[in-house]
DRENZAFI-924372 format. One record per residue (C-alpha): residue in one letter; x, y, z; residue number from 1. Coordinates in Angstrom, 1 decimal, decimal comma, always signed. Each point is the difference from the previous one (the first is absolute). Layout:
BEGIN
{residu = a	px = X	py = Y	pz = Z	num = NUM}
...
This chain:
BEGIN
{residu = x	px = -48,3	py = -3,5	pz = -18,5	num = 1}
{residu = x	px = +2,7	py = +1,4	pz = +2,3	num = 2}
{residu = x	px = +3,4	py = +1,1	pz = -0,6	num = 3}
{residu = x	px = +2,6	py = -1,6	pz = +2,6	num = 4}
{residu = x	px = +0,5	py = +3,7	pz = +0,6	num = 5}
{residu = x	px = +1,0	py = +3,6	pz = -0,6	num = 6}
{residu = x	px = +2,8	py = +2,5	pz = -0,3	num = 7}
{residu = x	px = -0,3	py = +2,9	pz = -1,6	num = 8}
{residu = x	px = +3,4	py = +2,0	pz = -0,7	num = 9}
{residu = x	px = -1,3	py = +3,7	pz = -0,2	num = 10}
{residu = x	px = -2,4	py = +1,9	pz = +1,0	num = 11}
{residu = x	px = -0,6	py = +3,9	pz = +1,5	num = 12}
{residu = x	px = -2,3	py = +0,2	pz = +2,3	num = 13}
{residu = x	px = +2,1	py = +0,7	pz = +2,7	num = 14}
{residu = x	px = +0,9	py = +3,7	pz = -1,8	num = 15}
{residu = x	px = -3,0	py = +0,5	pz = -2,2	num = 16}
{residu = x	px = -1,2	py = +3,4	pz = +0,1	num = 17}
{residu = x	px = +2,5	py = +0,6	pz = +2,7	num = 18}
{residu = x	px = +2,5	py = +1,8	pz = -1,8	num = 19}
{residu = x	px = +1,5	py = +3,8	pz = +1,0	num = 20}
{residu = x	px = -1,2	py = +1,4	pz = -3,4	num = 21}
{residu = x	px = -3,2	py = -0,6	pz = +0,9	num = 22}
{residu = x	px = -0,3	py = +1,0	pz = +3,8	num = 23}
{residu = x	px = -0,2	py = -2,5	pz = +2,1	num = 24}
{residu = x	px = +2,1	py = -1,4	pz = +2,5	num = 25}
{residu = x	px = -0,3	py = -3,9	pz = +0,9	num = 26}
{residu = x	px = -2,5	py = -1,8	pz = +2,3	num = 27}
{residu = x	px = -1,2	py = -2,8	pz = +0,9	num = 28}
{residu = x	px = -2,9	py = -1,8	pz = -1,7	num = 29}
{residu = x	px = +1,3	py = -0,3	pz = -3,6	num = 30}
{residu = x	px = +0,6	py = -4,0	pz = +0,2	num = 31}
{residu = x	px = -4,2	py = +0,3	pz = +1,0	num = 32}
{residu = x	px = -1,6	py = +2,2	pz = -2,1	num = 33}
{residu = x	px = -2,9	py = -1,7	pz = -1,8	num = 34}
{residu = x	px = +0,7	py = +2,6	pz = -3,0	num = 35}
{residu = x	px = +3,3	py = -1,5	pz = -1,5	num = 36}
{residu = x	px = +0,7	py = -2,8	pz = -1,8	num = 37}
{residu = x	px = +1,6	py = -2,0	pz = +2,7	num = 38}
{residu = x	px = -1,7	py = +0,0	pz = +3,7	num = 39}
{residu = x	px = +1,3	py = -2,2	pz = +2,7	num = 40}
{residu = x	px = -4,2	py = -0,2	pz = +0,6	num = 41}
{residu = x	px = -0,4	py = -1,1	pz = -3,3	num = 42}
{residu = x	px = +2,6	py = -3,0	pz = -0,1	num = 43}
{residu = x	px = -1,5	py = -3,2	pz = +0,2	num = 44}
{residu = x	px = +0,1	py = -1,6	pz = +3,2	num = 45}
{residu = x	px = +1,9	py = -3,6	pz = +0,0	num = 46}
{residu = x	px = +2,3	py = +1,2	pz = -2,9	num = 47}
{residu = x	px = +3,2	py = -0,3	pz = +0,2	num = 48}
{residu = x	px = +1,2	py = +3,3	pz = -1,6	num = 49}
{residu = x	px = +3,5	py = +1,6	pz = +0,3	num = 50}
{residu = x	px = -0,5	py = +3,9	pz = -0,8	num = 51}
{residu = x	px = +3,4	py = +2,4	pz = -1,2	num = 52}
{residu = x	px = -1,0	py = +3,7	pz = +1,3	num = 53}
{residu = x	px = +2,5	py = +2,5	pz = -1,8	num = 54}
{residu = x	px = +0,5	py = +3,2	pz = +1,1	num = 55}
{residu = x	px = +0,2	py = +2,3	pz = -3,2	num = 56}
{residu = x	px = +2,7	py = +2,6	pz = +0,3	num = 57}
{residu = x	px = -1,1	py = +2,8	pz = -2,5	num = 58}
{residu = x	px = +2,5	py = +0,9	pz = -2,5	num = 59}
{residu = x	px = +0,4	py = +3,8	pz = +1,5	num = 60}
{residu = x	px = +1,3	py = -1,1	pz = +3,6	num = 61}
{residu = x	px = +3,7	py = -0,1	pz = +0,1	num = 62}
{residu = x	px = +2,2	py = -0,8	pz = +3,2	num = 63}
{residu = x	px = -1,1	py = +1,4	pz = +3,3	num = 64}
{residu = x	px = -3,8	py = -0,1	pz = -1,5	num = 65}
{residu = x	px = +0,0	py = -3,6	pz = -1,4	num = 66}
{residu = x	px = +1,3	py = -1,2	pz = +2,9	num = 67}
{residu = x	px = -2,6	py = +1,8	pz = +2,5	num = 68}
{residu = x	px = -2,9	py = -1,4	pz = -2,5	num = 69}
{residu = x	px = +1,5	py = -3,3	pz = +0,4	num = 70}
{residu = x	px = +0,2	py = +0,2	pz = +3,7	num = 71}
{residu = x	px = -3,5	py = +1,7	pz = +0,6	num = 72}
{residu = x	px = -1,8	py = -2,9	pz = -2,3	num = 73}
{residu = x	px = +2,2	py = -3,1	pz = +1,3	num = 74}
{residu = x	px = -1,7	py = +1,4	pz = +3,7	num = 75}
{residu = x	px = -3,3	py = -0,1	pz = -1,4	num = 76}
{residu = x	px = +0,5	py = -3,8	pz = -1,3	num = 77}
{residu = x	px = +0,9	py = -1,2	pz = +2,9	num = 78}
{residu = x	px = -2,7	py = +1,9	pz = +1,9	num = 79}
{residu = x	px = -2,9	py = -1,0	pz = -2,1	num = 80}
{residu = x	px = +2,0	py = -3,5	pz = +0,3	num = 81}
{residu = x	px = -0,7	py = +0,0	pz = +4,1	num = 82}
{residu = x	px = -3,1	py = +1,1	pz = -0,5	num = 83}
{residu = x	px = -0,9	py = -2,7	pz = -2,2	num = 84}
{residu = x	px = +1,8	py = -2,8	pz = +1,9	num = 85}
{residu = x	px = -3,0	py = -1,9	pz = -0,1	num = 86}
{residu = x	px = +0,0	py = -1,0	pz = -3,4	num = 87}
{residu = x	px = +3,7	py = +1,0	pz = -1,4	num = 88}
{residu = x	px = +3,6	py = -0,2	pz = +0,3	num = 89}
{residu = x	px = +3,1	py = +2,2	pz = -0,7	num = 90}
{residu = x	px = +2,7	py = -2,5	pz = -1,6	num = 91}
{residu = x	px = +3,2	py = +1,2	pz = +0,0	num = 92}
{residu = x	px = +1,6	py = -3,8	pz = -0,8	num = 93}
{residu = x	px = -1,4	py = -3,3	pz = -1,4	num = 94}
{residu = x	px = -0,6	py = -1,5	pz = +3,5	num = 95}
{residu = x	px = -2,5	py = +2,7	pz = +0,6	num = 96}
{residu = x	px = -1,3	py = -0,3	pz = -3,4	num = 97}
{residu = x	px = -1,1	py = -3,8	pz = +1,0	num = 98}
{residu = x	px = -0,7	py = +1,2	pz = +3,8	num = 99}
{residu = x	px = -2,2	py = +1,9	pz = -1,7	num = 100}
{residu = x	px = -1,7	py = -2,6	pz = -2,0	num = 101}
{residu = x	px = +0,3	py = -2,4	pz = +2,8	num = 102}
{residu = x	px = -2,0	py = +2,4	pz = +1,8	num = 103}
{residu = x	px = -3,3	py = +0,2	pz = -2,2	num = 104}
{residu = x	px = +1,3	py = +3,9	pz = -0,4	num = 105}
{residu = x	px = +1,1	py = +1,9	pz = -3,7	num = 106}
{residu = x	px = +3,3	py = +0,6	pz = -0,1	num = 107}
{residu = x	px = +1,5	py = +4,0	pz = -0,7	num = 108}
{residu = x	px = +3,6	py = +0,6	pz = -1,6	num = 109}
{residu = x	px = +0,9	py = +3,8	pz = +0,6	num = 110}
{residu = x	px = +1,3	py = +0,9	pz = -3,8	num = 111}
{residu = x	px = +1,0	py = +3,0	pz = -1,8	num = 112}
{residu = x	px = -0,6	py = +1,5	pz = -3,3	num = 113}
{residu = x	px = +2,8	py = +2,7	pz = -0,2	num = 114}
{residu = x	px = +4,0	py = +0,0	pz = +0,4	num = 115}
{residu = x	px = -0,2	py = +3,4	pz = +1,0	num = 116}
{residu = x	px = -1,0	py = -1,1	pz = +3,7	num = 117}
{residu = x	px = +4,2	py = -1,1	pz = +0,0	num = 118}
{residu = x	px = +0,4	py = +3,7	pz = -0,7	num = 119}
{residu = x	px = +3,7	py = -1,4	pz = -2,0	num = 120}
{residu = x	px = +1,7	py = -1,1	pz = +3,4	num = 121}
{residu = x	px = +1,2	py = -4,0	pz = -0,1	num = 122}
{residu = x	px = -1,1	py = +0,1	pz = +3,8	num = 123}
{residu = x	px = -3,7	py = +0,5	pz = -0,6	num = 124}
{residu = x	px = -0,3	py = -3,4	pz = -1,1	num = 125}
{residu = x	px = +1,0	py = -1,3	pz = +3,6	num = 126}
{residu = x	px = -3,1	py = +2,8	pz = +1,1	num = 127}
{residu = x	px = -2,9	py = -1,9	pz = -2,2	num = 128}
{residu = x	px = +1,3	py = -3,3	pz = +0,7	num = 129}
{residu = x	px = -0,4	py = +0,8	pz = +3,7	num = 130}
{residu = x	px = -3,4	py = +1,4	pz = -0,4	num = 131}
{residu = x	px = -1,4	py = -3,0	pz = -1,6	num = 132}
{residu = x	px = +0,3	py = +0,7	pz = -3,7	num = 133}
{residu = x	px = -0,1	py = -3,2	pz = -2,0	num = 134}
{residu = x	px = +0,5	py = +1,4	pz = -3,9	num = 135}
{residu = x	px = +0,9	py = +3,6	pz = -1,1	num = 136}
{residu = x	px = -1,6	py = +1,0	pz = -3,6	num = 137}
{residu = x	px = +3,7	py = +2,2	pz = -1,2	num = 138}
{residu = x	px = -2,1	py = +3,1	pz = -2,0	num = 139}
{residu = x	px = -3,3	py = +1,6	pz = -0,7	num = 140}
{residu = x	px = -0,7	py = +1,5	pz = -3,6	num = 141}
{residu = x	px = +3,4	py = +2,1	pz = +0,7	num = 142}
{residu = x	px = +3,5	py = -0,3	pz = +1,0	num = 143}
{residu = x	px = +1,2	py = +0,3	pz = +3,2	num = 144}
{residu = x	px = +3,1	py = -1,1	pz = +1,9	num = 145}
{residu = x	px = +0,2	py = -4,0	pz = -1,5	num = 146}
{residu = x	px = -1,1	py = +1,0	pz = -3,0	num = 147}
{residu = x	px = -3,0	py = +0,9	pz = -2,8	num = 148}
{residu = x	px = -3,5	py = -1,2	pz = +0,2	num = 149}
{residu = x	px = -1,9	py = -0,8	pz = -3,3	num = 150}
{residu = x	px = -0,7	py = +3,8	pz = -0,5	num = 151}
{residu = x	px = +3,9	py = +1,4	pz = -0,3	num = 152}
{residu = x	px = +2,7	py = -1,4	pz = -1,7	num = 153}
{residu = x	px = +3,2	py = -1,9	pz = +1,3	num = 154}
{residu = x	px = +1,1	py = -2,8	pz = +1,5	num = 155}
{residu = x	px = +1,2	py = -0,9	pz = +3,6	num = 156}
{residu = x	px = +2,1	py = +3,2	pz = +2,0	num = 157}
{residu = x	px = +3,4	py = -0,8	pz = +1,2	num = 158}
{residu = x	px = -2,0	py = -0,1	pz = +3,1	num = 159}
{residu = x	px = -2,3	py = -2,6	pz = -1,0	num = 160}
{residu = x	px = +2,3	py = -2,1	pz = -1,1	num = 161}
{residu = x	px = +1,7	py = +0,1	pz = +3,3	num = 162}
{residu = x	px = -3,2	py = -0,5	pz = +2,0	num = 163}
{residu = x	px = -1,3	py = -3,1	pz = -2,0	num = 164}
{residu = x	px = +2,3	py = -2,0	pz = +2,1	num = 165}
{residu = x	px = -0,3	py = +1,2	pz = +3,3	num = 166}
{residu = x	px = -4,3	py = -0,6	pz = -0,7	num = 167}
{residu = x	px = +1,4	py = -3,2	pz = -0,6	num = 168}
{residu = x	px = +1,9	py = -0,6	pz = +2,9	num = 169}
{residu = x	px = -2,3	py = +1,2	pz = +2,2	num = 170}
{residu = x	px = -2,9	py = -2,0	pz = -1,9	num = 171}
{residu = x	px = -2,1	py = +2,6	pz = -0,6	num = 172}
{residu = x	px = -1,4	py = -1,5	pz = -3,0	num = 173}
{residu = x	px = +0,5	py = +2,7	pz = -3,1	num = 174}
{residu = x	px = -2,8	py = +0,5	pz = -2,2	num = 175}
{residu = x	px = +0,3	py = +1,4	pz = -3,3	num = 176}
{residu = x	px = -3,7	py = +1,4	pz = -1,5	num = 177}
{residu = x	px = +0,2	py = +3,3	pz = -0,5	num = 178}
{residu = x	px = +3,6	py = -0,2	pz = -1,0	num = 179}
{residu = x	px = +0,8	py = +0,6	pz = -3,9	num = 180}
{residu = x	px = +1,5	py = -2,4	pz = -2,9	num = 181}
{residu = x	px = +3,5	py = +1,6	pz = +0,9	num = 182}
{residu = x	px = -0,5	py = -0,4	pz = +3,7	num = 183}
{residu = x	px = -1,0	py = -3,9	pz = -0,6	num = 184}
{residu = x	px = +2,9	py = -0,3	pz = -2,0	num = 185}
{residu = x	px = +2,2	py = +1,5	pz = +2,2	num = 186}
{residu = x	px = -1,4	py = -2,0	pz = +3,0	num = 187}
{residu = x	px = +0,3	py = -3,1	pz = -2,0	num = 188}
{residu = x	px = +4,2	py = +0,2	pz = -0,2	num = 189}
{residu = x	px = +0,2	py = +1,0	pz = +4,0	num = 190}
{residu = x	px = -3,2	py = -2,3	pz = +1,6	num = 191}
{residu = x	px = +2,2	py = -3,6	pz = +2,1	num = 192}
{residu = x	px = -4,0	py = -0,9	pz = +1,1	num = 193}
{residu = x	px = -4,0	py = -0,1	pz = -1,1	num = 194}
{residu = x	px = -1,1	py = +3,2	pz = +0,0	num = 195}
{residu = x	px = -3,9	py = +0,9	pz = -0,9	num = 196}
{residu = x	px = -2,5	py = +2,2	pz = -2,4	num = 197}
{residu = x	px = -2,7	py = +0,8	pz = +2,6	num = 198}
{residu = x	px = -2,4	py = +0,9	pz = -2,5	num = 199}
{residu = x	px = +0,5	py = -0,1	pz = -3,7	num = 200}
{residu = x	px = -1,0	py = -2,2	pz = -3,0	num = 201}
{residu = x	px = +0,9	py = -1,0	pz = -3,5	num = 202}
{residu = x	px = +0,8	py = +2,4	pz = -2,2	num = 203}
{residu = x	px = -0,3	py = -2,4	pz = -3,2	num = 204}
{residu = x	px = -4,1	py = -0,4	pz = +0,9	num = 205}
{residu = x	px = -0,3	py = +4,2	pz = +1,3	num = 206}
{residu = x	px = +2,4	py = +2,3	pz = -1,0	num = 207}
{residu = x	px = +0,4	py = +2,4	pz = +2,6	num = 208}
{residu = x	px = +3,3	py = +0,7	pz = +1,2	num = 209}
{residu = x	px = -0,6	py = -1,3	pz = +3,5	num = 210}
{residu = x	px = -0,1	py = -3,0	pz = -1,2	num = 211}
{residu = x	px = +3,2	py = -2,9	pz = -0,4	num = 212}
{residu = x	px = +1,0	py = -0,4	pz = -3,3	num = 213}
{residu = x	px = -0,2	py = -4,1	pz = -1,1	num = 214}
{residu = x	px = +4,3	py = +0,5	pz = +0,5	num = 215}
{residu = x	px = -0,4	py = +0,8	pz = +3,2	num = 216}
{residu = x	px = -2,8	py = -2,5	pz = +1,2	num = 217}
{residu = x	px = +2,6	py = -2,8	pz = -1,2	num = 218}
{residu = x	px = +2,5	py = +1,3	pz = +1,6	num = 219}
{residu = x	px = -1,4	py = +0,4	pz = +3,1	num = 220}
{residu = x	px = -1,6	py = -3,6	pz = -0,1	num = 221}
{residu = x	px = +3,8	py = -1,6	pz = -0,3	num = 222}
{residu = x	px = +1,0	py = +1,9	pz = +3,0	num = 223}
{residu = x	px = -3,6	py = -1,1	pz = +1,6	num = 224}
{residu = x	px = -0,8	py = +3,3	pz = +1,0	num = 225}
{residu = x	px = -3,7	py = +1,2	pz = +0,8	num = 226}
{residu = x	px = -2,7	py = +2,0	pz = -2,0	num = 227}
{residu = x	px = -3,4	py = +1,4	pz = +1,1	num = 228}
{residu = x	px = -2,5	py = +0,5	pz = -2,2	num = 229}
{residu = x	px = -1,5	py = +3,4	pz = +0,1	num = 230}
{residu = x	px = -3,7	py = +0,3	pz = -0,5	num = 231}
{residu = x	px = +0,3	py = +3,5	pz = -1,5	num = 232}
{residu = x	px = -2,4	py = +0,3	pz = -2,5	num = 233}
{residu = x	px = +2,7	py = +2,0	pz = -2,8	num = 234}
{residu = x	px = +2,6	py = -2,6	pz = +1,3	num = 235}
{residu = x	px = -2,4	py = -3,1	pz = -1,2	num = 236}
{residu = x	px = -1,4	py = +1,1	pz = -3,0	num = 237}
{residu = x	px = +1,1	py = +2,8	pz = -2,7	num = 238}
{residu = x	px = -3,8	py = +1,3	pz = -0,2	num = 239}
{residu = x	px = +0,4	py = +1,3	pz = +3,7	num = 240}
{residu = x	px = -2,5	py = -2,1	pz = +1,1	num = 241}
{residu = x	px = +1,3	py = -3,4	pz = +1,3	num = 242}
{residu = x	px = -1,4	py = -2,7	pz = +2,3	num = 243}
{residu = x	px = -0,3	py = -3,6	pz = +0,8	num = 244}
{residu = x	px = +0,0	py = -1,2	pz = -3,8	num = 245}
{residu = x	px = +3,4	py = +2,4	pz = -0,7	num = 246}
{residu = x	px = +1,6	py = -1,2	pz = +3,5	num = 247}
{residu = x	px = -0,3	py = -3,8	pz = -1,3	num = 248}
{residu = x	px = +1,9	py = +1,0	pz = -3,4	num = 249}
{residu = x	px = +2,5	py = +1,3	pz = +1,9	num = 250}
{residu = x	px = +0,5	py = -3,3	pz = +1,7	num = 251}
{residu = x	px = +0,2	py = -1,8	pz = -2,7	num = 252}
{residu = x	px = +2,7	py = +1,9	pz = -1,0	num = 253}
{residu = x	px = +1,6	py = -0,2	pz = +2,4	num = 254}
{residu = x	px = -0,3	py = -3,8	pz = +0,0	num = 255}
{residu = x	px = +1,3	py = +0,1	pz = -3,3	num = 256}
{residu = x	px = +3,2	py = +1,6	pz = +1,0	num = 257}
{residu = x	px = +0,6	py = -2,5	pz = +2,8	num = 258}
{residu = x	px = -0,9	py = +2,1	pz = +2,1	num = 259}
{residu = x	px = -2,6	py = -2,2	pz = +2,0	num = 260}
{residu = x	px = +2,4	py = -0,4	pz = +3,1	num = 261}
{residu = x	px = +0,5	py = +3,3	pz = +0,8	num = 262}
{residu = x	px = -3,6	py = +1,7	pz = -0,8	num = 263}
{residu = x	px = -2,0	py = +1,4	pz = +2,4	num = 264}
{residu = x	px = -2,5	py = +2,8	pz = +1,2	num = 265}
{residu = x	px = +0,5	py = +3,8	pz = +0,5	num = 266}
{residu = x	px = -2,8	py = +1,9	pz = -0,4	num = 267}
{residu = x	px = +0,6	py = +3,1	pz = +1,0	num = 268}
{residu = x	px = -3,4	py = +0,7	pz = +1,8	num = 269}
{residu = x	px = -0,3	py = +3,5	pz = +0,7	num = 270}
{residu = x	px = +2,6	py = +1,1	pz = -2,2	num = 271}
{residu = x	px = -1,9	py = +0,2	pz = -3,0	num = 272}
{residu = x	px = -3,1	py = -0,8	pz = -2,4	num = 273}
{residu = x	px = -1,4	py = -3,4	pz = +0,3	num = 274}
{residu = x	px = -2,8	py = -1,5	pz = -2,6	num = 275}
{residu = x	px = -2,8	py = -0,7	pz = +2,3	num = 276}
{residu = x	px = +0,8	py = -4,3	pz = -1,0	num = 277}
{residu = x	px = +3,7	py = +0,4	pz = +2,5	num = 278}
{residu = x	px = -1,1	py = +3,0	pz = +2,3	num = 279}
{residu = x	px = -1,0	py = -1,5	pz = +3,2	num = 280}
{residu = x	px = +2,1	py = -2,6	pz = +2,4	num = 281}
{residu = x	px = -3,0	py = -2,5	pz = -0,9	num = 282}
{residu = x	px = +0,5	py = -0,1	pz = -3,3	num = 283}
{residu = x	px = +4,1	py = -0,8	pz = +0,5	num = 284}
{residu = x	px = -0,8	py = -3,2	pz = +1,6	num = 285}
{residu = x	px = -2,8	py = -0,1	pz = -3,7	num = 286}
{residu = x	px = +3,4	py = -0,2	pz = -2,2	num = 287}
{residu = x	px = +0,4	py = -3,6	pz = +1,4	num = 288}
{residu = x	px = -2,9	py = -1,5	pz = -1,7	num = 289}
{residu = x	px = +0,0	py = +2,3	pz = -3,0	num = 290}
{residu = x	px = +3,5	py = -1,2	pz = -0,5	num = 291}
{residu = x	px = -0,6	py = -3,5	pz = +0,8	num = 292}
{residu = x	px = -3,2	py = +0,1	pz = -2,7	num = 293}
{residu = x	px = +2,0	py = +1,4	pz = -2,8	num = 294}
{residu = x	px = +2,0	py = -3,5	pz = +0,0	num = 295}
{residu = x	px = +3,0	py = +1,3	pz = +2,7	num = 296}
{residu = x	px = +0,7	py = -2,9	pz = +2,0	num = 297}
{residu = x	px = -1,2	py = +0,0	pz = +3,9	num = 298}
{residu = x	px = +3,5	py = -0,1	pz = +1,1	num = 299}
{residu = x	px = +1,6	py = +2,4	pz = -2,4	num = 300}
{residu = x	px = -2,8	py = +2,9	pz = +1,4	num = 301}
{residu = x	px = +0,4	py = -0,8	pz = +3,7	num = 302}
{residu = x	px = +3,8	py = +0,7	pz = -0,8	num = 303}
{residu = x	px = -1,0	py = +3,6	pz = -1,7	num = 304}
{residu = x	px = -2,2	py = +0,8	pz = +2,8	num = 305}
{residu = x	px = +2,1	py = -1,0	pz = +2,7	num = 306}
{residu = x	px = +2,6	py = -2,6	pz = -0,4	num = 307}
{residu = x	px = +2,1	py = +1,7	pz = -1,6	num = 308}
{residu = x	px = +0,2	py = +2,8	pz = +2,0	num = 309}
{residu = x	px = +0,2	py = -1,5	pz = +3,1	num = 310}
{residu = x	px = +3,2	py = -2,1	pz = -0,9	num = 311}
{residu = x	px = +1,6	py = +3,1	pz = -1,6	num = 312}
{residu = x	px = +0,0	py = +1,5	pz = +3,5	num = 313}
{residu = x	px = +0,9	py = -2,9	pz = +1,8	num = 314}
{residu = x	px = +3,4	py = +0,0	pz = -2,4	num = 315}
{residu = x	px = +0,5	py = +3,4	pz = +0,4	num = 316}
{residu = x	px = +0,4	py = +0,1	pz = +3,7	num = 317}
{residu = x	px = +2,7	py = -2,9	pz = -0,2	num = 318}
{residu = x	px = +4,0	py = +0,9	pz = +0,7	num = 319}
């Protein structure tokens, strides 16, 4: 059995061991490199798979550094794009999304994971938007201009607050894992459109703080919003050691909050530790059958795995 598709939300392979801390600069080859979790030459040929590449913006890079991060990593997308013209495509709307598609190629969506890349100016927003961004994760574990990440208290900045609707205007889809309880809160009274969690799961089946409280699941379902679900092994299971059998409880949480029409797959390959069940690109397309054995209806899984997804974005790039 064969999923209709697949789009996965979040993943960082683009920045992976990339990062200043640690030495290195960026290059080409990280989209190919048969030692992470996602490989373009490990995706199965004939799939149709839609792929969100984030560039992570470390917590300690503020203005001027953010933004040069930003700009050094968006080059190396788009030149591991050309490079791999063959078999993918950079999406910067829906119509390439289905050009894509169309095609026999994946499909890439340039994202980021860090709302210090807007280094606090309103403009910056009109910068990512004409580089291709697609969805901007607002924090990291700590506060920055829009606000604090699940590691630091408060809610949304002045600044964030303002900036929510300009990401809106300019449909640069906002994405709020990462953010904490205040944040969501906050985001809640200012959000006009569906906005996203990337990458986060139910809090009521794993308690860690990444994950959406039951509260906020419902809420987002009413406003038919988006939610990845992130393969993390301490985000799936309390023991720390969560994989295919924790990711379906999760589900059916999720179903059991209404949240069927807006569930859907962010694993965030690369990003973190994966139980060996969820930790290769073959085994994504394996949640379709495992789901679909466990009693979930054929229709309802194609619509987690892709469906979903795929008609979020299409809404999201409408006037």
């Amino acid at each position: 059995m064969r999923p209709a598709g697949l789009f996965d939300l979040h993943c960082d392979t683009l920045t992976r061991d990339q990062y200043p801390s640690r030495g290195r600069t960026p290059d080409a080859g990280t989209l190919t490199d048969p030692c992470y979790h996602l490989s373009l030459d490990k995706m199965p040929a004939g799939t149709r798979w839609v792929q969100c590449f984030a560039i992570f913006i470390p917590d300690q890079l503020r203005g001027q550094d953010a933004i040069d991060f930003f700009d050094q990593y968006t080059t190396s997308f788009y030149t591991q794009m050309e490079e791999n013209a063959a078999r993918i495509l950079p999406c910067r709307n829906f119509p390439d999304m289905e050009r894509a598609v169309g095609e026999g190629k994946f499909a890439a969506l340039l994202t980021v994971e860090g709302g210090a890349v807007l280094a606090g100016k309103l403009e910056r927003v009109q910068a990512l938007r004409d580089a291709g961004v697609r969805m901007l994760t607002l924090t990291w574990e700590g506060p920055n201009e829009i606000g604090s990440g699940h590691g630091s208290p408060g809610g949304l900045t002045s600044f964030g607050r303002e900036v929510v609707p300009e990401l809106e205007r300019q449909r640069v889809v906002i994405d709020i894992s990462h953010l904490n309880d205040r944040g969501v809160e906050d985001l809640f009274a200012v959000a006009k459109r569906p906005f996203a969690a990337s990458h986060s799961n139910a809090r009521s089946v794993c308690g860690h703080r990444r994950n959406l409280p039951d509260a906020f699941i419902r809420e987002m379902a009413a406003r038919r919003c988006l939610i990845g679900l992130n393969y993390a092994q301490s985000f799936l299971s309390d023991d720390g050691n969560g994989g295919l059998d924790a990711l379906y409880r999760h589900v059916c949480r999720f179903l059991e909050l209404g949240a069927g029409d807006c569930l859907a797959l962010g694993s965030d390959y690369d990003g973190t530790d994966i139980h060996p069940d969820l930790n290769s690109v073959e085994k994504s397309l394996g949640i379709y059958t495992y789901l679909i054995e466990h009693g979930i209806p054929a229709e309802t899984a194609d619509a987690i795995l892709f469906g979903n997804a795929w008609r979020f974005f299409k809404i999201a790039g409408e006037a």
